[in-house]
N, C-alpha and C positions, 0 to 999 in steps of 0.2 A: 443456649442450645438452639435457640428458634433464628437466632443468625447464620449459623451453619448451613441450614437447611432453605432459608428464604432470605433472598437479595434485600439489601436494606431498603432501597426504594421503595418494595412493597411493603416490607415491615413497621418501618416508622407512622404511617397512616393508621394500623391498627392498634399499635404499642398502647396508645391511653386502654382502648377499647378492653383490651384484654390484664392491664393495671385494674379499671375499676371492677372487671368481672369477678377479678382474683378477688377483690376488697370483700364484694360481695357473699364472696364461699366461702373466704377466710368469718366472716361476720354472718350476716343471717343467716345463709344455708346451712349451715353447723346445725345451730338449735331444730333448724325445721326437719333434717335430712334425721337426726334422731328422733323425735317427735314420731314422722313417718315408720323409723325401722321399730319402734317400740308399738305404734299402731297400727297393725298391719289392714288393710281393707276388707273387710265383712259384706259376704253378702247374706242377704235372708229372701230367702226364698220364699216361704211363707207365712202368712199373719196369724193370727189368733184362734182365726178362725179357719182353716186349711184352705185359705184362697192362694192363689201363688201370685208375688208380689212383686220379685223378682230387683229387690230395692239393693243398693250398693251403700255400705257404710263407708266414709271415708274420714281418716284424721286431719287436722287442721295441715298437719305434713304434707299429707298428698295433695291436696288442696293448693296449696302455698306454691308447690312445684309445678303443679296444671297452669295456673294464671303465670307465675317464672318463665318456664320454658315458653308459652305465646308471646309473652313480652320480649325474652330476649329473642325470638326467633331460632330456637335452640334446633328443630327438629328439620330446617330448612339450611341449615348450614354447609350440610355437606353437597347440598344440590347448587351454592349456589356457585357463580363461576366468575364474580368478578375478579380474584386475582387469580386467575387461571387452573397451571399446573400445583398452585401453593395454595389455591380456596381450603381444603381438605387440610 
């Protein structure tokens, strides 16, 4: 599908890039992306003592996708423009 859409010249430079991404989603992100939707993020507002605390629970899930996503540079993707009309 992604030939149709973007000339090979470009294409072939990212091909591994996006083979091991897939490896990745097909294998870790499975367990952790359930993890996540079975944890959902808790916040607690207050302690014990009615002080407001304002603390964020998070599962090993969310976690796991916060350090992912900086490594892979997930969030910067669409901004960037090395191959141009086809970055996106």
């Amino acid at each position: 599908l992604l030939e149709y859409f973007i000339p090979k010249q470009k294409l072939d430079p990212i091909r591994q890039d996006l083979i091991q991404f897939g490896d990745k989603v097909h294998k870790e992100y499975l367990d952790m992306a359930i993890n996540a939707e079975l944890f959902k993020p808790r916040l607690e507002r207050f302690n014990a003592w009615g002080e407001r605390i304002d603390k964020l629970h998070l599962s090993e899930g969310w976690k796991f996708f916060h350090r992912e996503s900086a490594k892979e540079g997930l969030v910067s993707i669409p901004y960037a423009s090395e191959y141009c009309e086809h970055s996106r």
